[in-house]
C-alpha positions in Angstrom: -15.9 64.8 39.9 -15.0 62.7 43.2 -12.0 64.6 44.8 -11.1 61.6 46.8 -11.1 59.3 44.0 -8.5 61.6 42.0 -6.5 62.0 44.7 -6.2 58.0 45.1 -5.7 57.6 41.8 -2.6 60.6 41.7 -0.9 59.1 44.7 -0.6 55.5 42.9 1.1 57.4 39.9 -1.9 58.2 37.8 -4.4 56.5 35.4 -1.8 54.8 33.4 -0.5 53.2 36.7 -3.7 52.5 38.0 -4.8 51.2 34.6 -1.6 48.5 34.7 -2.2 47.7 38.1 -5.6 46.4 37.4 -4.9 45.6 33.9 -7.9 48.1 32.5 -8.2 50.4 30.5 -7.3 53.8 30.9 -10.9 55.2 29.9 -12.5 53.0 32.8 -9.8 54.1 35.6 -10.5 58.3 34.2 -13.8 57.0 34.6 -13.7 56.5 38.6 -12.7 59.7 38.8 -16.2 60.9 38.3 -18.2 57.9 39.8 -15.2 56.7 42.2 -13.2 53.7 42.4 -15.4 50.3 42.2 -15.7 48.7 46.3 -13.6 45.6 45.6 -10.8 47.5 43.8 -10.8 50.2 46.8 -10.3 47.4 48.9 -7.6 45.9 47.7 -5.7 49.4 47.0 -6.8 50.4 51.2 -4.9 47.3 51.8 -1.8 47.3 49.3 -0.9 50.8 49.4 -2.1 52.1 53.0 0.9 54.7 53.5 0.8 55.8 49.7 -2.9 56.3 50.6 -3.2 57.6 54.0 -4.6 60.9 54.6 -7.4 60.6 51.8 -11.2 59.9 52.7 -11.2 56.4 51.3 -15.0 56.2 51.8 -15.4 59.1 50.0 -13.6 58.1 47.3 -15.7 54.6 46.9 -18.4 54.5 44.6 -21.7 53.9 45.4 -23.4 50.6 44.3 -25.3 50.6 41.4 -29.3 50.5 42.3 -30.3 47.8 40.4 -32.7 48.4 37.7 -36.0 47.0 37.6 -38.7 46.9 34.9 -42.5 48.0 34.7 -44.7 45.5 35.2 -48.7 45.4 34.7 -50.5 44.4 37.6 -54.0 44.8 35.9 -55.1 41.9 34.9 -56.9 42.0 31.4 
């Protein structure tokens, strides 16, 4: 679970606020509570709500970009 992220979300009134805010669905904004809150959408929330917000690692409740995926390939040539 990402403490920061939970405590971001509780001080903007919860998941269902959160959820309206962005206009997502509940499920995905629970969901940042265990990966943390997507970069863009922290940004904008570090910006809008800076005193509802102060005092909680922001950075820490980020999440981390994706790695992106990459597929096998075969070298060898036949």
């Amino acid at each position: 679970m990402n403490v920061s992220a939970t405590q971001v979300i509780e001080a903007l009134g919860g998941t269902a606020a959160v959820a309206r805010l962005f206009d997502v669905a509940m499920p995905s904004v629970s969901a940042w509570k265990e990966r943390g809150i997507p970069r863009p959408r922290m940004m904008f929330l570090s910006v809008a709500h800076k005193k509802k917000l102060a005092g909680i690692d922001l950075k820490a409740a980020t999440a981390l970009a994706a790695k992106p995926q990459t597929t096998p390939t075969n070298t060898q040539e036949a």
